[in-house]
N, C-alpha and C positions, 0 to 999 in steps of 0.2 A: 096348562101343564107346566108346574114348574120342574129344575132342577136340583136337587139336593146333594150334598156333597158328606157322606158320614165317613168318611175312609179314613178319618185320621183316630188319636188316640186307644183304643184298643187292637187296631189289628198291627200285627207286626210280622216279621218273618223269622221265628224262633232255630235259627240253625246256625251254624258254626260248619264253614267252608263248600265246598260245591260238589255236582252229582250224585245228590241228594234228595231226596224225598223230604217233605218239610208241610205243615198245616199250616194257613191262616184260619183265625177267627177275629172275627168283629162281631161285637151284641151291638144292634140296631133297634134302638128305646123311643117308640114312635108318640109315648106320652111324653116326653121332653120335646121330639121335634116330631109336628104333627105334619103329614103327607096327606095331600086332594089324592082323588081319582085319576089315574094316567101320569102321574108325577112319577118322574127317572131320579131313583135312591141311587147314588153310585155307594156301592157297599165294600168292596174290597178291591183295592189295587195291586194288579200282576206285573212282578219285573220281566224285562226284556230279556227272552230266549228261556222262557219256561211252557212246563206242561201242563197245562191245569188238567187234571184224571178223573175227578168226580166232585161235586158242590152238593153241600146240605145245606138244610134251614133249617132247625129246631126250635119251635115254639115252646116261648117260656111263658109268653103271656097271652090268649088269644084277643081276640080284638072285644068282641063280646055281642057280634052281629056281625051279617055275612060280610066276608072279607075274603079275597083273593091278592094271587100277583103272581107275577113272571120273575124267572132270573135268566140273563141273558147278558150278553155285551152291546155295544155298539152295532155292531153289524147284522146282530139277530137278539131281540127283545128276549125270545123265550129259547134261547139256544139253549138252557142246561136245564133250565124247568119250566113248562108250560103254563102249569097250574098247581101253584102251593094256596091250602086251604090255611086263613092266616084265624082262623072263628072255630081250629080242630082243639083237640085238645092236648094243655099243656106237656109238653112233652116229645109231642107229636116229629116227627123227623123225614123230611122229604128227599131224596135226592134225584140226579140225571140218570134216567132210564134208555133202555133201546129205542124207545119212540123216538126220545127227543134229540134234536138236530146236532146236539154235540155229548151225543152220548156215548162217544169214546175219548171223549175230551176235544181239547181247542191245544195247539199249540201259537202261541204269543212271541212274536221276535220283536213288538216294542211294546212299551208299558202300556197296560190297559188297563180299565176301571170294570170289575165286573156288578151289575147293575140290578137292584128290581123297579119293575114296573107295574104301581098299587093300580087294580083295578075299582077301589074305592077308598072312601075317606078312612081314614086311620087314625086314631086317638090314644090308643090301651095299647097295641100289638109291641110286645117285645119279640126278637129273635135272635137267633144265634146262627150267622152263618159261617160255615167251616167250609175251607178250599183247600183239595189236597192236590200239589203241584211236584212236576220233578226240578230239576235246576237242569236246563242244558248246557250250558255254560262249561 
């Protein structure tokens, strides 16, 4: 199980001043950088003293055979989603449901990296993950 670091160059935090509602996205292009099975994607990073409220995955590209994963933090793998189908079809849009363990969101008072965790090998899968957070600040 290795660890992968995609957090930089597309995602950013598009907002001007605080107590805010504001979106990350980062596309995660798994044909450039290929992922084993059980490998930790750190995919977007949360500033300190926010609320992350709901996380999507939109597949742009599916893998092209079976393919899952988690999204989750550190402290819980599949905190915001248990099981995103990464082989649905293009388009396809998953987010944190009532099942899942932070399905009212997480609040973050230091920066954190939020994560998936490929339940197989990955080659083709592009995605697109979206984080909508408030600023407590």
């Amino acid at each position: 199980m290795a660890t992968i670091d995609l957090t930089g160059g597309q995602s950013a935090i598009p907002f001007d001043g605080l107590n805010k509602l504001y979106r990350i996205k980062n596309r995660l292009d798994f044909s450039e950088t290929n992922a084993a099975a059980s490998d930790v994607v750190h995919a977007v990073k949360i500033r300190p003293n926010s609320h992350v409220k709901k996380v999507y995955v939109k597949l742009i590209t599916p893998e092209g055979a079976a393919a899952t994963c988690t999204v989750g933090d550190s402290g819980d793998a599949d905190g915001f989603d248990a099981s995103v189908d990464l082989n649905a079809a293009a388009g396809a849009i998953t987010q944190n449901t009532i099942t899942d363990a932070y399905a009212d969101g997480r609040i973050y008072t230091s920066e954190a990296d939020l994560s998936i965790v490929t339940a197989n090998n990955l080659s083709h899968t592009v995605v697109d993950i979206m984080v909508v957070c408030q600023d407590l600040n």
